[in-house]
N, C-alpha and C positions, 0 to 999 in steps of 0.2 A: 332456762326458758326465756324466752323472748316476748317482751309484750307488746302487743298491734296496739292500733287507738280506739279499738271495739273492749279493751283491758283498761282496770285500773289498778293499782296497788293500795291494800290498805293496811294499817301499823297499829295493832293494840296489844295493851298489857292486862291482865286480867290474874295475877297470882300464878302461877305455875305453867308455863308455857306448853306442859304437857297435856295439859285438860285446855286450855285454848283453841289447842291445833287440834285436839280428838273433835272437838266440836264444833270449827269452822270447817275443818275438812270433808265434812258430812253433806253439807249446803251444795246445793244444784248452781252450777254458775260459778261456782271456786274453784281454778285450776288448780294450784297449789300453797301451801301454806307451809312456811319456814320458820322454825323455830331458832330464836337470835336475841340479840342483845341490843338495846339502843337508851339514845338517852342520858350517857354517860360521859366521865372526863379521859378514860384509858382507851389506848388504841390497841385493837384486838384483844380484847378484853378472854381469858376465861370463864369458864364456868366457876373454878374457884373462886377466882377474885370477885366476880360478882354475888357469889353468896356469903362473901367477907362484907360484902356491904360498901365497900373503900370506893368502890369507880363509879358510883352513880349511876349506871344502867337499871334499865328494868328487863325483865324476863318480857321479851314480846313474841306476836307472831308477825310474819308478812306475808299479806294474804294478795292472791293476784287472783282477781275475779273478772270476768264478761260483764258489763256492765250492763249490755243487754239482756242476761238470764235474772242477774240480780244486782240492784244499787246498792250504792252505800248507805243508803238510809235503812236500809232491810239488813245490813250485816249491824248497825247498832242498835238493832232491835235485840238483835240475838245478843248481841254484848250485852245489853245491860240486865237481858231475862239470866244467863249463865257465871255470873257472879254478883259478890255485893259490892256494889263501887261505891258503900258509907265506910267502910274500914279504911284507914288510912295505915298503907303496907302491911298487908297484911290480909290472906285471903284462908278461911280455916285455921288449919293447925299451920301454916305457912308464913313466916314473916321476915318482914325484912324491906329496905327501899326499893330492894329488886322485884319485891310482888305487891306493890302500887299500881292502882288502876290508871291506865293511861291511853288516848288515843293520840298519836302520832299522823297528825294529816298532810297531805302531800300537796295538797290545793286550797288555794281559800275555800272553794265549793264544798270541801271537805272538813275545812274550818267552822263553817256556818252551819252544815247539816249537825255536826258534833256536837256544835253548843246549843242548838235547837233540840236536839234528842234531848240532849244533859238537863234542858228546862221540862220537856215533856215528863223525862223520866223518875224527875225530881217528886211528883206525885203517887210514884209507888212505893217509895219509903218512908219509913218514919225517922230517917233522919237523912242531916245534910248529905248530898254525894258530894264527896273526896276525889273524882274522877279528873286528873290531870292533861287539858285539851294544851297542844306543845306544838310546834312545827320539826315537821320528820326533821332527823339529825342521821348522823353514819349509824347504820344498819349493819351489823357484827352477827353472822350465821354461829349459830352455838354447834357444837361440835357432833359429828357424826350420828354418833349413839342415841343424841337427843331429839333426831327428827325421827318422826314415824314415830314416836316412843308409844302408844298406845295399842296402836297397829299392832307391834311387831312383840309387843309384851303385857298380854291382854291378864298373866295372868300373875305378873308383878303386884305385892300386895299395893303397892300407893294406884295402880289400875285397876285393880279390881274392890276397892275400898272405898277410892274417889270418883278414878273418873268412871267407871261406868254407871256409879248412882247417879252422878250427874248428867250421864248422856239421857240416862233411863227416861230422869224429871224432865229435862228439858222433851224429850222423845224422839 
């Protein structure tokens, strides 16, 4: 897909890249969302090696949205209502440096909107947010099977256990 300048790309980690993408890909304005790997020292990193912990990546998505249907300040809304970004690595029953919360911003504009949420958002918990704001680095596509994962495996027990309670809550 090719993105116009009416596009913008935006990079978060939020624990399990499969409930990320089931719940950005939902949003009006979001062409598509990629489930991939960043953040890391390995180049072309697996899905193994990243849940060995060894490469430094996080489980992200890359979200390519019209920035005229919806901003980025509206996609970190939804970030921070769809997971707890006070766990550090580690999101549920899921842990590990790979499911660290993290926005990966591509512009200063992106920079500043992130850390402005992070301070907003920091009054809905009752504890510090752990939320790692970074400048995007190489962007590693996770392998086949793992995009669409929700979509196409609605009745896999970690989808129908996790994420659609969570699509549910969120609504």
């Amino acid at each position: 897909m090719s993105v116009n300048e009416n596009c913008q790309i935006a990079d978060f980690g939020a624990g399990c890249f499969w409930c990320v993408e089931a719940v950005f890909e939902r949003l009006d304005g979001v062409l598509s969302v990629v489930s991939g790997y960043e953040g890391g020292r390995t180049t072309n990193p697996t899905y193994k090696q990243v849940c060995n912990g060894n490469t430094g990546h996080a489980e992200v998505v890359r979200i390519t949205f019209e920035q005229e249907a919806i901003s980025f300040e509206e996609l970190l809304k939804v970030f921070w209502k769809m997971h707890d970004p006070t766990t550090p690595n580690r999101q549920g029953a899921d842990h590990g440096t790979q499911y660290r919360s993290v926005i990966f911003y591509h512009t200063a504009d992106q920079r500043n909107a992130a850390e402005t949420s992070r301070a907003e958002a920091a009054s809905s918990f009752s504890a510090p947010i752990v939320t790692e704001i970074s400048p995007a680095s190489e962007f590693y596509e996770a392998e086949d099977y793992h995009q669409d994962y929700f979509r196409l495996n609605p009745q896999a027990p970690y989808c129908s256990h996790v994420i659609a309670p969570k699509l549910q809550k969120l609504g």
